[in-house]
N, C-alpha and C positions, 0 to 999 in steps of 0.2 A: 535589519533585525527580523530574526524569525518568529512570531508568536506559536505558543505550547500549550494545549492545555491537556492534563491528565484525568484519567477516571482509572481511580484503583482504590479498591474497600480497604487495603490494610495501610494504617495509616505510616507503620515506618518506611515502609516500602515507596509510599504519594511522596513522604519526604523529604526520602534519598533523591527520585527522579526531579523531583523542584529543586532540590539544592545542585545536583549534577548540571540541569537545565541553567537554570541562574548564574552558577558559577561562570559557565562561558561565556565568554563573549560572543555577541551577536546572536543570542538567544534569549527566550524572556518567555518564563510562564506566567502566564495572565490569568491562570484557573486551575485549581484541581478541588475534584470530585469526590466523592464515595460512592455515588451509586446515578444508575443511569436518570432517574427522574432528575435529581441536580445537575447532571449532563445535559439532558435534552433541554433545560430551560436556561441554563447559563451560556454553551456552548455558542447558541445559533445567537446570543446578544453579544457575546463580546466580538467572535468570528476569529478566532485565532487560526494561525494556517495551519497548523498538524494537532491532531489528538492521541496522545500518547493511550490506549485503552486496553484495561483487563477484560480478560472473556469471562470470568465468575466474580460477578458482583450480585450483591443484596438484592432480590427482585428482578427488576430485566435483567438479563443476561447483555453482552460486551457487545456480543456478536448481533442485538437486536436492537441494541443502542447505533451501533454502529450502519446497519441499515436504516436507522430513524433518522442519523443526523445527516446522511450520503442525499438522503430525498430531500432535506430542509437545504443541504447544502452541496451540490455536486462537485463541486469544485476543492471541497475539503478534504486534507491528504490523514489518511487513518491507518499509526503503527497499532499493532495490536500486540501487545507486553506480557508477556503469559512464562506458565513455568509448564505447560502442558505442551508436550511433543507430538501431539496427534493428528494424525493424519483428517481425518472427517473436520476437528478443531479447524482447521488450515484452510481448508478448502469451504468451509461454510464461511470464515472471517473472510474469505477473497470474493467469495461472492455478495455478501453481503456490501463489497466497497470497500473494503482494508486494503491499502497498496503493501503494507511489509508486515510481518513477522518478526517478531523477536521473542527470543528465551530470555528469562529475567535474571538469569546469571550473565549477561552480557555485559562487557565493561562501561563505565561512562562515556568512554570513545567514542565504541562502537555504537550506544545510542547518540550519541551527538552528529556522527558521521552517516546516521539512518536517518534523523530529521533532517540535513543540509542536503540527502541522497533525495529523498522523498520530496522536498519541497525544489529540485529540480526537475524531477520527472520520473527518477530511478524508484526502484522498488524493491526496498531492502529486504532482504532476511538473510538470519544468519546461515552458519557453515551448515548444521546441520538439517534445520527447515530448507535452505537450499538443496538437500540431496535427497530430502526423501519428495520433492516434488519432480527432481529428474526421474526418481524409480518413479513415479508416478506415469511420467511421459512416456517412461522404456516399454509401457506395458501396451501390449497392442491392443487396439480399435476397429471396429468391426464398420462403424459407418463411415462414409467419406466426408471430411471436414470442409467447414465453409471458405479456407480460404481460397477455393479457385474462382470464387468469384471476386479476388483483388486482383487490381491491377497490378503491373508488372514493378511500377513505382512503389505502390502500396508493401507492395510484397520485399521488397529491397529494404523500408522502412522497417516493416515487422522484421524480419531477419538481421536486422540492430539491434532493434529492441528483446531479441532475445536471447542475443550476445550480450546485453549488458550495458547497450550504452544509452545515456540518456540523448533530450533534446537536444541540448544543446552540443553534444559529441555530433549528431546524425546530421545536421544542419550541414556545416561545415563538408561532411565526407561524399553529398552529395549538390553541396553548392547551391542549396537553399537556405531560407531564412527559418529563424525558429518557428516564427508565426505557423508558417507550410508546413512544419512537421507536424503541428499538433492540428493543422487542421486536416492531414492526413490519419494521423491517429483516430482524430473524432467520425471522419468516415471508416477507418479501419475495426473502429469498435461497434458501428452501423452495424457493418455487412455482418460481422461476423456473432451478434447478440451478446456482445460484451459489454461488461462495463468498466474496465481495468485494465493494465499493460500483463498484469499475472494473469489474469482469464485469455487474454488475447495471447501470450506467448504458449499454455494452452496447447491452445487451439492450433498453434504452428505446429507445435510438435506433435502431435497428429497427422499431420498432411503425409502423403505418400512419399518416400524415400527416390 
């Protein structure tokens, strides 16, 4: 069972996504919010494994909630549910500690198939936040990126992970355990001052051709 919990001010909107959540199986929200103070205090007592979270709420903002609960809780997977396509939006929610991205016209599916993504290891976002972070990547970089100081292993890993596959795909294709992926991740996000597989892929695509 996956636990859920959402933070979004409008309340048909909280609704919809507790009722889409609930309906499936092997899903279960355990909390939703309007605004980040009832986030930050509910949040880290129940400990649900994904937070479904808006960037514009009442008071904090999504994006600074979502950095309060990352430091209470590192380990806690954060979609961030927005109707805003922006670029700066994207990229402060990834640093902050959000693993995906989603537009709030996305189907029940596709959020159901982002929190099963996310609480594997994958880090969703949709068609479109997907492409405008590739143009993001195409654009050249003037300093030389940190990945040369990964190992040759390290570097095989990251080069999965930004093909798209999760842990548990990576394990298998190099004939370790899951455990050793992520404890290679956790040093790959060392080396390179990350805190995320979106920040770390990054930073691959960067590296010299």
């Amino acid at each position: 069972m996956i636990t859920v919990a959402i933070v979004e001010d409008n309340p048909n909107i909280r609704h919809s996504l507790r009722e889409w959540v609930d309906s499936a199986p092997g899903y279960k929200c355990i909390c939703d919010c309007d605004n980040a103070e009832t986030a930050l205090k509910e949040i880290p007592r129940l400990k649900p494994d994904v937070v479904l979270m808006d960037i514009h709420l009442p008071g904090e903002s999504g994006i600074a909630c979502t950095a309060r609960l990352k430091s209470m809780m590192p380990k806690l997977q954060v979609i961030v549910v927005t109707v805003y396509r922006d670029r700066d939006l994207l990229f402060q929610a990834l640093k902050a500690g959000a693993s995906g991205y989603l537009l709030k016209r996305s189907s029940p599916e596709e959020l159901l198939r982002a929190i099963s993504e996310v609480q594997s290891g994958g880090a969703p976002m949709t068609g479109e936040i997907a492409r405008m972070v590739v143009e993001t990547f195409q654009r050249p970089v003037a300093e030389t990126p940190a990945t040369s100081e990964l190992s040759a292993r390290e570097m095989e890993i990251l080069e999965m992970v930004a093909k798209g596959l999760t842990n548990k795909e990576i394990g298998p294709k190099l004939n370790i355990s899951y455990d050793t992926v992520r404890a290679h991740l956790r040093n790959i996000y060392e080396r390179l001052h990350v805190r995320c597989r979106a920040e770390a892929v990054m930073k691959y695509a960067q590296k010299p051709k």
